[in-house]
C-alpha positions as CSV (number, residue, x, y, z in Angstrom):
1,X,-60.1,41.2,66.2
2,X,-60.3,41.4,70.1
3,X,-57.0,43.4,70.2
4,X,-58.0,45.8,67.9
5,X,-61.6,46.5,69.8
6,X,-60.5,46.8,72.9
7,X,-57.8,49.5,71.4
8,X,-60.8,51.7,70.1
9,X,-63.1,51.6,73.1
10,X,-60.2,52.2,75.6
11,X,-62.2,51.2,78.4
12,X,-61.9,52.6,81.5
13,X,-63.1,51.5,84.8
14,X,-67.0,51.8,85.9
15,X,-67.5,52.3,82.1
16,X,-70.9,50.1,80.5
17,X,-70.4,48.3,77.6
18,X,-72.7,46.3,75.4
19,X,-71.5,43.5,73.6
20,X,-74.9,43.0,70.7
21,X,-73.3,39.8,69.6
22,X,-72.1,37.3,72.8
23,X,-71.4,34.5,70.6
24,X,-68.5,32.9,72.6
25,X,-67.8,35.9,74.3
26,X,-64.3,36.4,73.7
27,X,-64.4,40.4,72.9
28,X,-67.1,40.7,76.1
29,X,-64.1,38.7,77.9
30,X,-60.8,41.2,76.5
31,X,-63.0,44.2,77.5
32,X,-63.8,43.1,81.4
33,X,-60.3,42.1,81.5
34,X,-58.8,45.2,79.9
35,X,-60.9,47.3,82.2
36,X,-61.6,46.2,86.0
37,X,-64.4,47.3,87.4
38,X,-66.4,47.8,84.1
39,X,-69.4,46.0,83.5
40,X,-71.3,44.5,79.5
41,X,-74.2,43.8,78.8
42,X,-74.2,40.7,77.1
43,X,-76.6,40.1,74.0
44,X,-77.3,37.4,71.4
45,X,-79.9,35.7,70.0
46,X,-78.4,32.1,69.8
47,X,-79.2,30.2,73.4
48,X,-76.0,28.5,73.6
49,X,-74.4,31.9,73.7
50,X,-76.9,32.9,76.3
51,X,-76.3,29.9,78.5
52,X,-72.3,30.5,77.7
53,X,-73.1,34.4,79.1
54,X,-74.5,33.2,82.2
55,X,-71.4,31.3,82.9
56,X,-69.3,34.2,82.5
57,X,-71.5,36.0,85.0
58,X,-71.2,33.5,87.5
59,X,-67.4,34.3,86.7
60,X,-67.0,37.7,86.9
61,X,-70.1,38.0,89.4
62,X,-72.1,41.6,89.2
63,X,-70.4,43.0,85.6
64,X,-71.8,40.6,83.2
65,X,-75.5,41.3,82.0
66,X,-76.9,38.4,79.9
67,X,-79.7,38.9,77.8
68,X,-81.4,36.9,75.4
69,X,-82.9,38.4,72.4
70,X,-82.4,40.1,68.9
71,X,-81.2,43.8,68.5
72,X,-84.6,44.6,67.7
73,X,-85.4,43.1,71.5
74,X,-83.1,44.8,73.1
75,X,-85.2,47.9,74.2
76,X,-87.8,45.7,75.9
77,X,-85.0,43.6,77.4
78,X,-83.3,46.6,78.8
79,X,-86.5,48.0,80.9
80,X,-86.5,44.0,82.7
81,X,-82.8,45.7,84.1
82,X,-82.7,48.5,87.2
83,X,-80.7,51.4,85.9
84,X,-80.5,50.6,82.1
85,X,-83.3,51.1,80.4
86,X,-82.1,55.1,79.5
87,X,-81.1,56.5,76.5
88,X,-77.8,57.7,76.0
89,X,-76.0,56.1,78.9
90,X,-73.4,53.5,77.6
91,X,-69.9,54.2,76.9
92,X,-69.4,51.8,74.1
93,X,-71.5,49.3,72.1
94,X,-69.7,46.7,69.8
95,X,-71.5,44.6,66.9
96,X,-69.7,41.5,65.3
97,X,-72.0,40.6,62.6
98,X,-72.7,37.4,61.0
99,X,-72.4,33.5,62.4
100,X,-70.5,32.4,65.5
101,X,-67.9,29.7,65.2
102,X,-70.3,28.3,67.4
103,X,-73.0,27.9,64.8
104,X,-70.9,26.7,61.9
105,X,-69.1,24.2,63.8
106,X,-72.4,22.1,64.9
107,X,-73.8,20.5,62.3
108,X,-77.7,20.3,63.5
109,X,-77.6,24.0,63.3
110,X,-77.2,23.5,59.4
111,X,-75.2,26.5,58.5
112,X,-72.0,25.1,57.7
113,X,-71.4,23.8,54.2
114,X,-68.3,21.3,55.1
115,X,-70.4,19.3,57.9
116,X,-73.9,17.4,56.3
117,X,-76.8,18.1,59.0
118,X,-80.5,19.5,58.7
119,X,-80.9,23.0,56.9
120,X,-81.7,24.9,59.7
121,X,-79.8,28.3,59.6
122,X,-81.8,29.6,62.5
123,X,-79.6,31.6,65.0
124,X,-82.9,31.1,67.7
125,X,-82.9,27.8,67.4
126,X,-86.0,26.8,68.8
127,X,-86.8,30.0,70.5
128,X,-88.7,31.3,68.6
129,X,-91.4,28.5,67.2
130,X,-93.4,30.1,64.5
131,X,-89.8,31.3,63.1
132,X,-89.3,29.1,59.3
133,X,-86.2,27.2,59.0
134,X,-84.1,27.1,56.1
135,X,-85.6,23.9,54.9
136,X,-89.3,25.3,55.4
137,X,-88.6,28.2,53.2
138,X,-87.0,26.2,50.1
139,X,-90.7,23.9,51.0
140,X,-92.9,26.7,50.1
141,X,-91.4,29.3,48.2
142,X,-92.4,30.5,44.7
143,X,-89.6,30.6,42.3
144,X,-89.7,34.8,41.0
145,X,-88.7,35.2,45.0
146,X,-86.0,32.6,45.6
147,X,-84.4,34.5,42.6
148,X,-85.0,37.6,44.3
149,X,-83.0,36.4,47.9
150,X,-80.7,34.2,46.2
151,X,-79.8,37.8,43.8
152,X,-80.0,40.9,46.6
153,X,-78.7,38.9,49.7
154,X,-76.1,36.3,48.2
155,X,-75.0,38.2,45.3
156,X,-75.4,35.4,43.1
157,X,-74.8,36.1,39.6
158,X,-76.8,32.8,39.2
159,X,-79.4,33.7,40.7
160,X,-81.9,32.0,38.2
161,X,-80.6,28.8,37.2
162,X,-80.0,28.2,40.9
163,X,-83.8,28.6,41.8
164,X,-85.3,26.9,38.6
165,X,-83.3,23.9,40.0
166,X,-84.2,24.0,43.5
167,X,-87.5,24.3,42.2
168,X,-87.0,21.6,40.3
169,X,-85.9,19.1,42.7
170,X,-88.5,19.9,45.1
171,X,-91.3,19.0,42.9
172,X,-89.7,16.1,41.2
173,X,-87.3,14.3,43.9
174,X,-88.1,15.1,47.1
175,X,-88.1,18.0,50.0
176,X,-84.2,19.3,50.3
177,X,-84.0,18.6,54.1
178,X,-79.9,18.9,54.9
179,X,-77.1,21.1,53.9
180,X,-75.4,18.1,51.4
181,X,-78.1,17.8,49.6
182,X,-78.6,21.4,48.8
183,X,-75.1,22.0,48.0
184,X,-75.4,19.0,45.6
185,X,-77.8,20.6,43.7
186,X,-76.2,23.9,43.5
187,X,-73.0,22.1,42.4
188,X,-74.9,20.4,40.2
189,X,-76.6,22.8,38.4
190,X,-73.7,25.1,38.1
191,X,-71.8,22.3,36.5
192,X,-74.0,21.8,33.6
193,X,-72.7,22.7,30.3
194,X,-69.0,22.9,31.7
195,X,-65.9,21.0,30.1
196,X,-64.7,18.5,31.9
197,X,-68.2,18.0,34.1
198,X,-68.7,19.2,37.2
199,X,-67.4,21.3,39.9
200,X,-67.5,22.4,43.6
201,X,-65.5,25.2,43.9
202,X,-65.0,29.1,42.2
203,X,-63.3,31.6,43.6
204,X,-64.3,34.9,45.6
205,X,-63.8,38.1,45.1
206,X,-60.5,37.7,46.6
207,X,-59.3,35.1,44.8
208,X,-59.8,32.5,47.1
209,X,-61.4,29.5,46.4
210,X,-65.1,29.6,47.8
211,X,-68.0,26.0,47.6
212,X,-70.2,27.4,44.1
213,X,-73.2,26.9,47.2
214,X,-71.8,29.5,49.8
215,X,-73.5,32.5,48.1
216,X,-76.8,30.4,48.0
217,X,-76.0,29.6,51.8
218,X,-75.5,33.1,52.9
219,X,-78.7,34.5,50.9
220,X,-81.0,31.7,52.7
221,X,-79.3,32.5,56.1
222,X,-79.8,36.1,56.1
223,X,-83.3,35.9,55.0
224,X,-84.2,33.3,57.4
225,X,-82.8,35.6,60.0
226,X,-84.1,38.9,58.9
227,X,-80.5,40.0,59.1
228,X,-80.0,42.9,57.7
229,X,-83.4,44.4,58.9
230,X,-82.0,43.7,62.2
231,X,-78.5,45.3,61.6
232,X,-80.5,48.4,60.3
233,X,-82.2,48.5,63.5
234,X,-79.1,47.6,65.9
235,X,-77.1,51.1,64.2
236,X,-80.8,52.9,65.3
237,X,-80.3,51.8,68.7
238,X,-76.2,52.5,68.9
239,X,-77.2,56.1,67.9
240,X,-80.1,56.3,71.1
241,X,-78.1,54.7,73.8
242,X,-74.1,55.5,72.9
243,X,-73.5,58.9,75.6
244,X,-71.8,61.8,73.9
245,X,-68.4,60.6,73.1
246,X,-69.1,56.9,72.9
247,X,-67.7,54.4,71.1
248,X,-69.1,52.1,68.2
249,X,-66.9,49.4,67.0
250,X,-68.7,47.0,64.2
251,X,-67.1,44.4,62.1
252,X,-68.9,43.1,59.1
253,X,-68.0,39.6,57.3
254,X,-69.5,40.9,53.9
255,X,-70.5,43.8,51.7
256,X,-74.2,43.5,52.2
257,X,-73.5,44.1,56.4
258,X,-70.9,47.0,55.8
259,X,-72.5,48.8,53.6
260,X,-75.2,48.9,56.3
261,X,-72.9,50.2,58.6
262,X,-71.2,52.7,56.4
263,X,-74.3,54.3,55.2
264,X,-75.7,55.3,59.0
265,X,-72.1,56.4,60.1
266,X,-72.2,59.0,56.9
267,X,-75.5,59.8,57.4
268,X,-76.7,58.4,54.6
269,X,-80.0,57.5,56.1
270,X,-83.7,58.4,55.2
271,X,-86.4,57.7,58.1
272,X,-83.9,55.7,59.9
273,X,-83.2,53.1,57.1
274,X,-79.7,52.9,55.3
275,X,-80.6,54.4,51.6
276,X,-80.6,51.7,48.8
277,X,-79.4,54.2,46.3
278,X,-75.5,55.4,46.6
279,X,-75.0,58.5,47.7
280,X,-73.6,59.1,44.6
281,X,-77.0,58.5,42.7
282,X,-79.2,61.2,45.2
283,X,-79.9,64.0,43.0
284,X,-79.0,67.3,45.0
285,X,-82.1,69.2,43.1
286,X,-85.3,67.4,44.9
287,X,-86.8,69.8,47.4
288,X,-87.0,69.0,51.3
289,X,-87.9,70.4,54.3
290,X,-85.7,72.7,56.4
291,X,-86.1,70.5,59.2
292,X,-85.5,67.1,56.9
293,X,-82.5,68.4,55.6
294,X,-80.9,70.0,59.3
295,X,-81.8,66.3,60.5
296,X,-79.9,64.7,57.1
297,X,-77.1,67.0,57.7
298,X,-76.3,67.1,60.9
299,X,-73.6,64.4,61.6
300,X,-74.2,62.0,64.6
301,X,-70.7,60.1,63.9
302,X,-67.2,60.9,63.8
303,X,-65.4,57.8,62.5
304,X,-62.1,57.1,63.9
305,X,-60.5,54.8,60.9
306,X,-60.9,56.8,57.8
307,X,-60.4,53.2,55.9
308,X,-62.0,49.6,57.2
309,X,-59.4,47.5,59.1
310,X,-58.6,44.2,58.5
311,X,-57.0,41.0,60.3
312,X,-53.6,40.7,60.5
313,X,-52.0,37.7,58.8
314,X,-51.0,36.3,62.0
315,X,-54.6,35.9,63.1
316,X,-56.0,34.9,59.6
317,X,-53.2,32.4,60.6
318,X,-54.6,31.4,63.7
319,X,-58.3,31.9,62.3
320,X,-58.9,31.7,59.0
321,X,-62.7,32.8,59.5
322,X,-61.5,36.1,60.0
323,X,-59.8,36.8,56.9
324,X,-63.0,38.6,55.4
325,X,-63.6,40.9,58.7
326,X,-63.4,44.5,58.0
327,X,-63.7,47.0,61.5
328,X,-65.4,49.8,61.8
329,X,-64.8,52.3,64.3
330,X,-66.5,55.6,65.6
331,X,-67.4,58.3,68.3
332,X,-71.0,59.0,69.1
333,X,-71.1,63.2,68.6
334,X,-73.5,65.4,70.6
C-alpha cells in the first residue's frame, strides 16, 4: 500500500522520515522519490534488509539512514547518529508489521508453510545468538504454555489438541526440526476423527481457504519474536519522536497487531501498555488520580481514516499477501 502511505504523509522536501520496518524498502523508496530532498531513516531487524538499506544509501547518497535493530533498539541506535537522537523531531514515522516477502520466500528462514526448510522463524537471524529458534522452543516447552501461545497469539480454537500432539511427537518420534514436519502434525492431528480422513486446509475468517497449521505458525512466530511486546513499544516511541503535526501510518496483517495499534491511537493505554480489557469492559466507577486521569484523557492522536483501509483489488491482484492489510493513519497532536 505504497500509494496509499505516501498520500497520508504528504512529504515535503527536507522532511525526516522513519521507515521502522525496511524490509525491501519499497515504501522507504515511494517516499524519497515522492519528496526530493527528504531523508528516512531506515530500520529493521532482519540483516538482509539492513544490507538491502545500505544499498539504497549508496543510491540515494546522504538521505538514507540504515540502522540495524528492533523498535525497542531504536533509542540507543538513534544517539550513534549526529542530529537525531531528540525527541519530537520527525515528520512522519511508518510501521508495516509482520513478515517481509523476504522472509517467507527463503526457505532456511522457516517461516513459510508452502517451502519445507528448518523452523527458524527468527527475523535476526543469527544476530542475536542466545535468541531461541522456533524449533528450540517446541524442544523445551511444557505443554500448559504451548496451549497458552498457540491460544492468545494464533487464535487457535485448537489450541489443546494441537499441543498434546506436538508434545507427543516430541517425546515419542523425534525433535520437529523443519516447517513440513510441523505442519504434518498439525494436519494430522486436526484430521482425526473427520469423515473422509484427513485434511490441509479450512478457511479464515474471510472465507478463504487458509493451511489448518498457519494459526500454529503465526503463534510460534510472534512469540519467538517478542512481537507484539515490540509493537507496544514502537507506538511508545512514535508518540516521543513524531513533532506536533506528524504523521503515523501503520498497517497491520492481523487482529492481534491492530488492535495494538488502535488501542494507543484511542488512548486506551495504562502505563504505556495497550489495555487487555476493551474499553467497553473498564468500569467508569474505579477511583484515580487527577493527574492519571488528565494523562488518560488527554488525546495524543487525531486519526485521519475514521475506518481501517484496505488493498485495492488491483493490488491483491498483483500481491495477494496484501489482501489481509488494514492502514492506519494519524496526526501526532500537541
Amino acid at each position: 500500500m505504497a500509494t496509499e502511505t505516501v498520500k497520508f504523509f504528504e512529504p515535503q522536501r527536507e522532511q525526516v522520515f522513519i521507515d521502522m520496518t525496511f524490509g525491501a524498502g519499497g515504501h522507504t523508496r515511494a517516499l524519497l522519490e515522492a519528496a526530493p530532498g527528504s531523508t528516512v531513516v531506515a530500520l529493521d531487524r532482519d540483516p538482509l534488509a539492513h544490507r538491502l538499506a545500505c544499498e539504497m544509501a549508496e543510491e540515494f547518497p546522504g538521505r538514507v539512514v540504515p540502522l540495524l535493530g528492533r523498535f525497542s533498539e531504536l533509542p540507543a541506535l538513534l544517539r550513534t547518529v549526529d542530529g537525531y537522537d531528540r525527541q519530537r523531531y520527525f515528520n512522519g514515522i511508518l510501521f508495516d508489521f509482520g513478515c517481509s516477502s523476504m522472509q517467507f520466500d527463503e526457505a532456511s528462514r522457516g517461516f513459510s508453510l508452502s517451502r519445507d526448510g528448518p523452523l527458524d522463524m527468527r527475523m535476526d537471524k543469527d544476530r542475536c545468538p542466545d535468541q531461541l529458534s522456533a524449533a528450540d522452543v517446541l524442544a523445551r516447552i511444557q505443554e500448559p504454555d504451548l496451549v497458552r501461545i498457540l491460544k492468545v497469539y494464533g487464535e487457535e480454537k485448537q489450541a489443546k489438541k494441537i499441543a498434546r500432539a506436538i508434545v507427543n511427537a516430541r517425546f515419542t518420534v523425534k525433535r520437529i526440526e523443519t516447517t513440513a514436519e510441523l505442519a504434518s502434525i498439525v494436519a494430522h492431528c486436526l484430521s482425526q476423527g473427520e469423515v473422509g480422513g484427513g485434511f490441509d486446509f479450512r478457511q479464515d475468517k474471510l472465507r478463504r481457504p487458509a493451511h489448518v497449521a498457519t494459526k500454529t505458525f503465526q503463534a510460534l512466530r510472534i512469540f519467538v519474536n517478542n512481537e507484539l511486546n515490540e509493537i507496544n513499544y514502537g507506538m511508545v516511541l512514535a508518540k516521543h519522536l513524531l513533532r506536533t503535526g506528524g504523521k503515523l501510518v501503520t498497517i497491520a496483517f492481523h487482529s492481534l497487531e491492530d488492535t495494538i495499534v488502535k488501542r494507543h491511537l484511542t488512548g486506551h493505554v495504562v502505563d504505556d501498555v495497550a489495555s487487555k480489557v476493551p474499553l467497553q469492559y473498564i468500569s467508569h466507577t474505579l477511583a484515580h488520580e487527577t493527574d492519571t486521569m488528565q494523562e488518560m484523557m488527554r488525546p495524543h492522536w487525531k486519526q485521519i481514516n475514521k475506518h481501517v483501509l484496505v488493498p485495492t483489488d488491483t493490488e491483491v491482484a498483483e500481491n495477494p499477501r496484501s489482501r489481509s492489510a488494514k492502514l492506519r493513519a494519524a496526526v501526532r497532536l500537541s
